[in-house]
PAPAFI-125997 format. One line per 10 residues: their letters; for each residue x, y, z of C-alpha. Coordinates in steps of 0.05 Angstrom, whole numbers, plus 5000, padded with zeros to 4 digits. Layout:
% PAPAFI-125997
a	X:Y:Z | ... $
END
This chain:
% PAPAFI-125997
xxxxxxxxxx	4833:5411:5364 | 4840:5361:5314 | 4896:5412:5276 | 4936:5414:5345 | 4925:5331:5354 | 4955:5325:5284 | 5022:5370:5305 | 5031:5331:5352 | 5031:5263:5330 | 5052:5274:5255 $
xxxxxxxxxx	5101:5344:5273 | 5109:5407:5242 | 5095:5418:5174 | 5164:5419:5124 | 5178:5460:5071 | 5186:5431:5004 | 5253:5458:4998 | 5269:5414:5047 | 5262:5343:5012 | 5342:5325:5001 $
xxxxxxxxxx	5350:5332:5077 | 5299:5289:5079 | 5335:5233:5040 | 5383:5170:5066 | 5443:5155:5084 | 5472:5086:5069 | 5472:5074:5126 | 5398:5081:5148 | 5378:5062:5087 | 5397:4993:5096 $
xxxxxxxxxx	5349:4979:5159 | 5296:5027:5119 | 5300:4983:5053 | 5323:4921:5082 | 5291:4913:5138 | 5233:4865:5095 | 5286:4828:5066 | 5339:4815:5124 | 5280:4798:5167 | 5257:4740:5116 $
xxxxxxxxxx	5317:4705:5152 | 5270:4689:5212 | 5217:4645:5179 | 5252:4625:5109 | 5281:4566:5146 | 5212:4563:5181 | 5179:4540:5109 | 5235:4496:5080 | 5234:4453:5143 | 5151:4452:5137 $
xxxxxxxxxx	5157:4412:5064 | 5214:4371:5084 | 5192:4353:5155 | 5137:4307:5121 | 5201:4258:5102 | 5227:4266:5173 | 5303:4268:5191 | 5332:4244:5115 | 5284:4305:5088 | 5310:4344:5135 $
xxxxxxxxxx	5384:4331:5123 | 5366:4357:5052 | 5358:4424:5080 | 5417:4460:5079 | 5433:4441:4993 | 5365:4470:4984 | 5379:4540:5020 | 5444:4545:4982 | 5401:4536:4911 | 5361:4588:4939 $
xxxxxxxxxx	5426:4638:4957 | 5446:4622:4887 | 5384:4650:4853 | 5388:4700:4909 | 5458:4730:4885 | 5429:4730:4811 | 5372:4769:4830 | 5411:4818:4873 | 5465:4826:4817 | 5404:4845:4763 $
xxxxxxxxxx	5368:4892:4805 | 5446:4923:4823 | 5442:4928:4740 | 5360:4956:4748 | 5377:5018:4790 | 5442:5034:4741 | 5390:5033:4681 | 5325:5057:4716 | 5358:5109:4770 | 5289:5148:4777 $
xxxxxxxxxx	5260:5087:4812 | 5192:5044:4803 | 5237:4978:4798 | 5198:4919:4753 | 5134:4961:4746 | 5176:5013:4699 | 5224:4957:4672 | 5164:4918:4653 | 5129:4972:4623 | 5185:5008:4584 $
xxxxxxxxxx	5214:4931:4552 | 5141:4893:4556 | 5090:4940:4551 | 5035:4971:4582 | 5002:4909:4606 | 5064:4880:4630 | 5076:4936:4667 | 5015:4937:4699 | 5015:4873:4723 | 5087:4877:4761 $
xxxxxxxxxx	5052:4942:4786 | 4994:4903:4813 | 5038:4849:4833 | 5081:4892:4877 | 5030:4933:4908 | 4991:4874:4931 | 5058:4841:4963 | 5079:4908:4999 | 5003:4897:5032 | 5018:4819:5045 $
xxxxxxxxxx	5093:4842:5073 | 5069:4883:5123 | 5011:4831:5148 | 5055:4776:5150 | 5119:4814:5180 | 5080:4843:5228 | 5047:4769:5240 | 5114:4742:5239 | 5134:4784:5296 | 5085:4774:5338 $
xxxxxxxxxx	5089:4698:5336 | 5164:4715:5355 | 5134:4751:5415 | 5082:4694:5434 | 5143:4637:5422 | 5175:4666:5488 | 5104:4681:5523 | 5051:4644:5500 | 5007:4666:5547 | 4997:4731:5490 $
xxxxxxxxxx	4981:4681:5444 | 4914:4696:5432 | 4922:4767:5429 | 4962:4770:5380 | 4911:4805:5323 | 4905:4862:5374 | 4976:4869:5386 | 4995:4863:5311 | 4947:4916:5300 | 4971:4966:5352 $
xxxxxxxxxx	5044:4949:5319 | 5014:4971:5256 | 4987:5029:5282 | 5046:5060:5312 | 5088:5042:5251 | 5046:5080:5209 | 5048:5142:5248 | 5122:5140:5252 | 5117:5138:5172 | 5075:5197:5168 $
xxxxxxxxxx	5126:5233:5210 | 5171:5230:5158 | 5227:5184:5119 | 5292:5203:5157 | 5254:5204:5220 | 5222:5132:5222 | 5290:5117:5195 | 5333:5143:5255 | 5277:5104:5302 | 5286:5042:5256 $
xxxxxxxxxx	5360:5033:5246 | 5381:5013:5315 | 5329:4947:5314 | 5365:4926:5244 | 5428:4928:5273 | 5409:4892:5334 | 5374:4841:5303 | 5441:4825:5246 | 5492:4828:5301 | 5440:4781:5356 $
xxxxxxxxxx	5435:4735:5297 | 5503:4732:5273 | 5523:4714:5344 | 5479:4660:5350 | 5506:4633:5284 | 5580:4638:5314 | 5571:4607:5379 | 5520:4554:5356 | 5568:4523:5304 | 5625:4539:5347 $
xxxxxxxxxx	5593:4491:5415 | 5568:4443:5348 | 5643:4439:5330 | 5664:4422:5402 | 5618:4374:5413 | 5575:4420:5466 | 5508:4414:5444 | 5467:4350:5442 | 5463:4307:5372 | 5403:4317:5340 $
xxxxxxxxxx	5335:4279:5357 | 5303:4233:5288 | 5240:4261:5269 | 5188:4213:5240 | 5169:4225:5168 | 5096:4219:5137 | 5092:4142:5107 | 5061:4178:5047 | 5132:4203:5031 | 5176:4147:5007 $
xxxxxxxxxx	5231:4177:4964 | 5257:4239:4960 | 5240:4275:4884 | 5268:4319:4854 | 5181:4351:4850 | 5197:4345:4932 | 5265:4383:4934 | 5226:4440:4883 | 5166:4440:4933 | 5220:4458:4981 $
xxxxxxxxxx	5264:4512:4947 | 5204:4552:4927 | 5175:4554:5007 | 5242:4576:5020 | 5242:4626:4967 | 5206:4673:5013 | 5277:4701:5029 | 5286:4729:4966 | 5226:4777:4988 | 5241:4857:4992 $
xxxxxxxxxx	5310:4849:4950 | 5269:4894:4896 | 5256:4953:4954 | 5314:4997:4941 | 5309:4988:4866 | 5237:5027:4870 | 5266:5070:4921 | 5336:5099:4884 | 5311:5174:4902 | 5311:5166:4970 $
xxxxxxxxxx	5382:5164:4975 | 5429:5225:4988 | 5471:5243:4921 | 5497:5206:4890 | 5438:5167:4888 | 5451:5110:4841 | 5511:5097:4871 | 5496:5092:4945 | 5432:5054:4921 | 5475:4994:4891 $
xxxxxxxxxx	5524:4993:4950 | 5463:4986:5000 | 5439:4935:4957 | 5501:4892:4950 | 5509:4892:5030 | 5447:4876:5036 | 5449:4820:4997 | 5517:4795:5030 | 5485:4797:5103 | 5414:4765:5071 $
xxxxxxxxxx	5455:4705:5050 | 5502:4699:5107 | 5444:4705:5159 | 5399:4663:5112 | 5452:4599:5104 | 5470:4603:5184 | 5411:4601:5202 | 5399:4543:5159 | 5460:4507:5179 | 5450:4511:5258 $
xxxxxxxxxx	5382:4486:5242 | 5404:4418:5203 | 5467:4409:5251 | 5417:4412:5320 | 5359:4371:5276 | 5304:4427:5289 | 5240:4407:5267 | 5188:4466:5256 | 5140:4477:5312 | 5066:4500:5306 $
xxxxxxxxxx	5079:4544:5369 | 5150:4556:5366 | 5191:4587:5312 | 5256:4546:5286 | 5301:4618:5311 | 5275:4610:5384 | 5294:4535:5381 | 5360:4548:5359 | 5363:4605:5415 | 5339:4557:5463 $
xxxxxxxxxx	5386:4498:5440 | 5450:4557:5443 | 5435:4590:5501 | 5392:4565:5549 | 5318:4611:5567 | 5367:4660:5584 | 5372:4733:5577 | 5412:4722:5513 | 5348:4687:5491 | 5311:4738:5502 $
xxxxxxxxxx	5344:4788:5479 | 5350:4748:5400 | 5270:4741:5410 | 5266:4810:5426 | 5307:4829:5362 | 5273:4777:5316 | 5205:4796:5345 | 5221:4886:5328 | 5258:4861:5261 | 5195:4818:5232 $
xxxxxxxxxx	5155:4885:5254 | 5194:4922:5236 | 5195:4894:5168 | 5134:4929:5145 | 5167:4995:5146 | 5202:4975:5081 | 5135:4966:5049 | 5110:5047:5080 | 5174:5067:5048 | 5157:5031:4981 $
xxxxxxxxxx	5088:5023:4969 | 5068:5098:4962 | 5127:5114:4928 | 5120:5066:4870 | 5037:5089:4888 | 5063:5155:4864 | 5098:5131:4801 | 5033:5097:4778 | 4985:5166:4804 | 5034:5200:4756 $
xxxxxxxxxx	5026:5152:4689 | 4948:5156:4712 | 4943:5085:4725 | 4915:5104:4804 | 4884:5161:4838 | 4922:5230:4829 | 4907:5235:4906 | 4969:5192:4911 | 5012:5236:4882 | 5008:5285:4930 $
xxxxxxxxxx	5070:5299:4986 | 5043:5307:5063 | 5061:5353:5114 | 5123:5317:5124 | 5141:5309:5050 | 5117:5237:5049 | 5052:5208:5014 | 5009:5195:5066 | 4956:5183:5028 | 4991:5126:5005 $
xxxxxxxxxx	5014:5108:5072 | 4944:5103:5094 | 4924:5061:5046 | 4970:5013:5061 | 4956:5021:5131 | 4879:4997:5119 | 4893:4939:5068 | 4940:4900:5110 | 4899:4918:5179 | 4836:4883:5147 $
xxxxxxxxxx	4888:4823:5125 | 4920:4818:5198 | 4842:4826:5223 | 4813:4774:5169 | 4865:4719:5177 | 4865:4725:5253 | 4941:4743:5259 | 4963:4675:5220 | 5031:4684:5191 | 5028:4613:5161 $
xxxxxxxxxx	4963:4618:5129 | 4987:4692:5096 | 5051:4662:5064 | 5025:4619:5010 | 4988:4696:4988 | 5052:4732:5004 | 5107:4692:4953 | 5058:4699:4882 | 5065:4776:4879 | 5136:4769:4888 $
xxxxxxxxxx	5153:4731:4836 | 5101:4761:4785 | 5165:4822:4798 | 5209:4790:4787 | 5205:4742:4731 | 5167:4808:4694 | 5236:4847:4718 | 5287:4802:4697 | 5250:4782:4626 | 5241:4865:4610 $
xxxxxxxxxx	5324:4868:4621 | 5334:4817:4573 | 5294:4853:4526 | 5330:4923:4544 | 5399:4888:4535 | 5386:4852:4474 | 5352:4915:4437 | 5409:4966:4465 | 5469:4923:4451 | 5519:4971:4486 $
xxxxxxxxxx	5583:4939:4512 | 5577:4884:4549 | 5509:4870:4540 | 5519:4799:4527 | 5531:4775:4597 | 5483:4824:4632 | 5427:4795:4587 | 5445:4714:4610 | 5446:4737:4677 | 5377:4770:4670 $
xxxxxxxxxx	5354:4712:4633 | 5379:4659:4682 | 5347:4697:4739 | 5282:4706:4699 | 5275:4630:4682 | 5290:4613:4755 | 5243:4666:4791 | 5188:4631:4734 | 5194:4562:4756 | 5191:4590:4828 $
xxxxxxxxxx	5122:4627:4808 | 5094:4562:4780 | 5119:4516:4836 | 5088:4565:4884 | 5021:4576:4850 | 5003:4508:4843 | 5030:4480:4903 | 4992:4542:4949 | 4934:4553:4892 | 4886:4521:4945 $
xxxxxxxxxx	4912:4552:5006 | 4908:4615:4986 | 4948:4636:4925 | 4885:4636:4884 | 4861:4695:4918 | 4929:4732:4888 | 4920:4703:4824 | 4851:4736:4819 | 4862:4801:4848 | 4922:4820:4801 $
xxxxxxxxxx	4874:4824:4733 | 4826:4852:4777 | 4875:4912:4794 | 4908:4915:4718 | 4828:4930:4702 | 4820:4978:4747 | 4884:5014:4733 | 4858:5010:4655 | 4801:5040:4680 | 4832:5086:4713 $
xxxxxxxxxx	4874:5119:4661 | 4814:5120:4611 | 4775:5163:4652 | 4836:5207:4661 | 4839:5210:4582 | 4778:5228:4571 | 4772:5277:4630 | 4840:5310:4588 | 4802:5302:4520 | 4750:5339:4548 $
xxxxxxxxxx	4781:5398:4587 | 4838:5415:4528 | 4831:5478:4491 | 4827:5458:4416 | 4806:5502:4372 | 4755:5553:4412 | 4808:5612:4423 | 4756:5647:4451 | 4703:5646:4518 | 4637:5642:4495 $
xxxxxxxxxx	4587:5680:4515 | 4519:5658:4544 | 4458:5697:4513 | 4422:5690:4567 | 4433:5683:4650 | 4381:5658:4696 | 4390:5655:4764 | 4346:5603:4803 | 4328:5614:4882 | 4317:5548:4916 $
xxxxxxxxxx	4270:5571:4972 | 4255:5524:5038 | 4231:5574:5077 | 4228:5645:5083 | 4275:5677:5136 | 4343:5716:5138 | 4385:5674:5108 | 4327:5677:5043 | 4337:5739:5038 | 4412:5742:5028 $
xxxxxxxxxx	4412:5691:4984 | 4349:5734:4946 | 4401:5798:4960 | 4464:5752:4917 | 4422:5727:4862 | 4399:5792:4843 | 4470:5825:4853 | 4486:5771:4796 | 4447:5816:4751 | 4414:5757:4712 $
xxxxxxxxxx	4363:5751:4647 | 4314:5737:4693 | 4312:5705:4766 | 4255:5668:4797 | 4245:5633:4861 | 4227:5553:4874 | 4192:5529:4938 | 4172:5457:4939 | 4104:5448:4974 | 4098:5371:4999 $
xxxxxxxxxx	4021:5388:5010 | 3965:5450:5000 | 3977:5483:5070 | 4050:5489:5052 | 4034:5520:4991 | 3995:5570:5024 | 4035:5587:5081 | 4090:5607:5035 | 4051:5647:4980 | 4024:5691:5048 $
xxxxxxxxxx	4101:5698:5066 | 4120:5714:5007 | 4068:5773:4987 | 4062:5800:5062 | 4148:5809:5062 | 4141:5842:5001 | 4195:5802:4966 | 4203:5826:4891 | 4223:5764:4866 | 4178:5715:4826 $
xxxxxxxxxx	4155:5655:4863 | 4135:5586:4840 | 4111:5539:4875 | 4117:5465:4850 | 4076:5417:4890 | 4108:5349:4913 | 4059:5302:4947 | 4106:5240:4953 | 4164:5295:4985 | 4218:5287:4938 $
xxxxxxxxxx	4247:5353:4942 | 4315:5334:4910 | 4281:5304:4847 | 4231:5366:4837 | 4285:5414:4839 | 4329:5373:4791 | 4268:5360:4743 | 4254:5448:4736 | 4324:5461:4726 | 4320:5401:4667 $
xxxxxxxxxx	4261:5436:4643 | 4297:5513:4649 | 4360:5485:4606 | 4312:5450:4552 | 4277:5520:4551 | 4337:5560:4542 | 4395:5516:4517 | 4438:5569:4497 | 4426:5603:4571 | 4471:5603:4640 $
xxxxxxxxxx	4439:5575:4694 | 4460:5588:4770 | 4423:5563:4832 | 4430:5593:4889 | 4418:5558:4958 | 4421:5586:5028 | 4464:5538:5073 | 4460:5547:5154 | 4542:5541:5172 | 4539:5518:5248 $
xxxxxxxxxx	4599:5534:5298 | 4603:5466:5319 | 4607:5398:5289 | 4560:5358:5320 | 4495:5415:5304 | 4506:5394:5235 | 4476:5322:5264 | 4407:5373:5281 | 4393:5391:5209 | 4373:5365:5141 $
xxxxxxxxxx	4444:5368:5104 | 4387:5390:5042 | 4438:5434:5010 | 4486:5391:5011 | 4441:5333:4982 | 4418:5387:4927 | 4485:5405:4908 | 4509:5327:4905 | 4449:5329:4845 | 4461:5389:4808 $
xxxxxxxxxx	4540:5355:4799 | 4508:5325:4734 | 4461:5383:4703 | 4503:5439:4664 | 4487:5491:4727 | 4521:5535:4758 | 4514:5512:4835 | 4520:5569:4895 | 4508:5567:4961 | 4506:5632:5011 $
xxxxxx	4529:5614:5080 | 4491:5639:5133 | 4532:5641:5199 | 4499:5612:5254 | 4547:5637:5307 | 4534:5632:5382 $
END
């Protein structure tokens, strides 16, 4: 049952053959891989307008200079990551840039960085979506946790279905949600040019802000610097691109960035020209909507496409976050489990992962997009300031042609996504951003961890200079006995077919009639094997056993030792709930004693 469940749902198995019809086109790519950043355009504006609200409308006519700083440092960045996937075409973005140019530890830490915003990108795009849903019915408003986690639910089994496949469901959305927004860009400016829409209401500032600073307009640009977020996806996602990949990698990217800052500066625009102030309940896209076209269908529909874009956004990080997973599983810095392709050629362990992290975020922050941003903008720029500052060093140590330029770009975008980083970390440090802050060392130790015990495991299971097997002088074979019956016996029947040194039988007696009972058993079924009997009176039968086989393998150091355990195998799942599990719990033990662990299955079948 559960095999014909998981057909279902996840599909038929492909063959690994298969993988490069598995890849992208441009085309799909862009709403896979862009979907995070293009959809960054629905609350960007959202966070500007929050810092400069507090200086009411002469903070809010500052608005649209600060969004066209941030396309500035967005074009930079999009231009260096263009030059990324030329240098780096395997993939893995700022975590290999930093470690190739910075080192290890640099590495590690964009690593870190990254995976812990792919998490925060899909709680807060799916968050962000659903607040697009409860701005045009507020009635769902406080269900949104549920809904955001049923959203997250089916996205992830559309991502363990498989890359192209979540990709062909995927695409349409994007394309709705560019062209819905472009048109609500056009018309908008076009009624604000003719004079059809009504002059904007003042907004009261906070007397506590008297003068705009220059600390103010920075407070500003690096809230709104939460549309630079996903640009990095198709850098650590080059091979998922149909040949040739490097190229159709850049093009995506370059598009992408064009539509990002169109969107992102219309938006902005339309915003300052009706005087939209942000709402706690209402999100500045459905104002504009409202303002453009009424609570009409045309409404709806741009809710309905803002709402399945900021969802949809999280696929970007399921496309991402096990792949780059991968890349670290590989260097040994993370489980190996996460190297491994599913059914459908995709990492689903990774995609599970991912799945649980941000569910407990979207469950633990009670489906509060505002409250996951300040989190969400750290990781980010950890990237990218550690992926801009390892291409300087790459261009300034290769010194090919050209080099010059590529390495002022890099280092104009690296100083600019740094003073980002520190505006944002101690502005947010309190609301949140500490929590980043400590989690990153926290994963860089882990990882360090990690790849020690990976070492070492290597150290210890390389052939060095022992060409040959050595042979044990001695074998003993050890029956662990609970009870006498038929599946005894064929565990009696496999020990002895082992041939060993000598073989002798354990029962643990928690008391003197135990004992008894199974020295009568023993000698009236004639069994030819010795028996000891070791008595127990505080019923630790996992500890006695362990503490004789100690005591064999001090006796005989030079000797194999094998155990052999009858286990009842049950037909159905829920017997297993009737019995001890005490071979199992044995076996757990013996993991750390130089045995040789067996267990003969006896089939309990109906």
């Amino acid at each position: 049952m559960p095999n014909v469940l998981k057909r279902l749902l996840v599909g038929r198995p492909l063959k690994t053959a298969q993988s490069t019809e598995e890849r992208l086109t441009k085309r799909t790519a862009l709403a896979v891989f862009s979907s995070d950043a293009l959809s960054s355009v629905a609350y960007a504006t959202d966070e500007i307008l929050l810092v400069l609200v507090m200086a009411g409308s002469v903070g809010l006519g500052y608005s649209l200079p600060v969004a066209a700083a941030i396309i500035g440092l967005m074009l930079v960045v999009v231009v260096s990551y263009g030059q990324t996937i030329r240098a780096y075409p395997s993939g893995g973005g700022a975590y290999i840039v930093a470690k190739d140019n910075l080192g290890r530890y640099a590495g590690l830490i964009a690593g870190a960085s990254l995976l812990v915003d792919y998490i925060l990108t899909v709680a807060v795009s799916i968050t962000a979506g659903v607040a697009a849903v409860t701005s045009a019915f507020p009635s769902l408003y406080g269900d949104r946790v549920e809904i955001g986690l049923a959203v997250l639910a089916f996205i992830t089994l559309m991502n363990l279905r498989g890359i192209r496949e979540s990709g062909r469901v995927f695409a349409v959305p994007a394309y709705v949600f560019i062209a819905s927004l472009g048109a609500l860009i056009l018309v908008g400016l076009w009624r604000a040019a003719t004079g059809t829409l009504p002059p904007p209401a003042p907004v009261a500032g906070n007397p506590a802000v008297w003068v705009i600073t220059p600390i103010f307009l920075l407070r500003a640009f690096a809230a709104g610097c939460t549309a630079l977020t996903g640009i990095e996806a198709i850098s650590n996602g080059v091979q998922a691109f149909k040949k040739p990949e490097t190229k159709n990698a850049r093009i995506t990217l370059f598009v992408m960035g064009a539509l990002l800052a169109c969107l992102f500066l219309g938006v902005t625009a339309l915003a300052r020209r009706i005087g939209v102030a942000p709402l706690e309940n209402e999100t500045v896209i459905s104002q504009l909507a409202r303002a453009v076209f009424g609570r009409g269908g045309f409404y709806f529909l741009i809710q309905a496409a803002t709402a399945v874009i900021l969802l949809l956004a999280a696929n970007t990080s399921f496309a991402d976050f096990p792949r780059l997973s991968s890349i670290m599983a590989k260097d040994r810095y993370l489980p190996v489990q996460l190297i491994n392709l599913g059914d459908r050629l995709v990492y689903s362990n990774g995609i599970i992962l991912l799945a649980a992290f941000s569910g407990a975020l979207i469950f633990l922050f009670g489906g509060d997009t505002h409250r996951l941003i300040p989190l969400y903008a750290v990781g980010v720029f950890i990237g990218f300031s550690l992926s801009q500052f390892g291409m300087v060093r790459r261009w300034y140590v290769e010194r090919g042609n050209g080099w010059l330029p590529r390495m002022l770009l890099n280092l104009i975008g690296g100083l600019a996504t740094l003073v980002v980083l520190v505006i944002v970390a101690s502005t947010k440090f309190t609301h949140g951003a500490w929590a980043v802050i400590a989690v990153i060392p926290l994963l860089v130790a882990m990882a360090v961890g990690t790849n020690r015990h990976y070492k070492h495991l290597k150290t210890r299971l390389s052939l060095t200079e022992e060409r040959r097997i050595p042979v044990a002088q001695e074998h003993i074979a050890i029956l662990f006995v609970s009870d006498l019956h038929k599946g005894t016996v064929a565990a009696a029947r496999y020990a002895k077919g082992l041939r060993p040194t000598f073989i002798k039988a354990l029962h643990i007696a928690f008391d003197e009639q135990d004992a008894a009972a199974m020295r009568e058993k023993w000698t009236a079924w004639e069994m030819d094997i010795p028996l000891i009997i070791a008595p127990s009176p505080y019923r630790q039968l996992t500890e006695m056993l362990v503490h004789y086989v100690q005591e064999i393998e001090r006796q005989h150091p030079a000797a194999a030792v094998t155990v052999v355990i009858p286990e009842f195998v049950c037909p159905h799942w829920w017997q297993l709930l009737l019995h001890n599990q005490t071979a199992a719990r044995i076996k757990s033990e013996l993991l750390h004693e130089n045995v040789a662990v067996v267990s003969v299955p006896i089939q309990l079948a109906e």
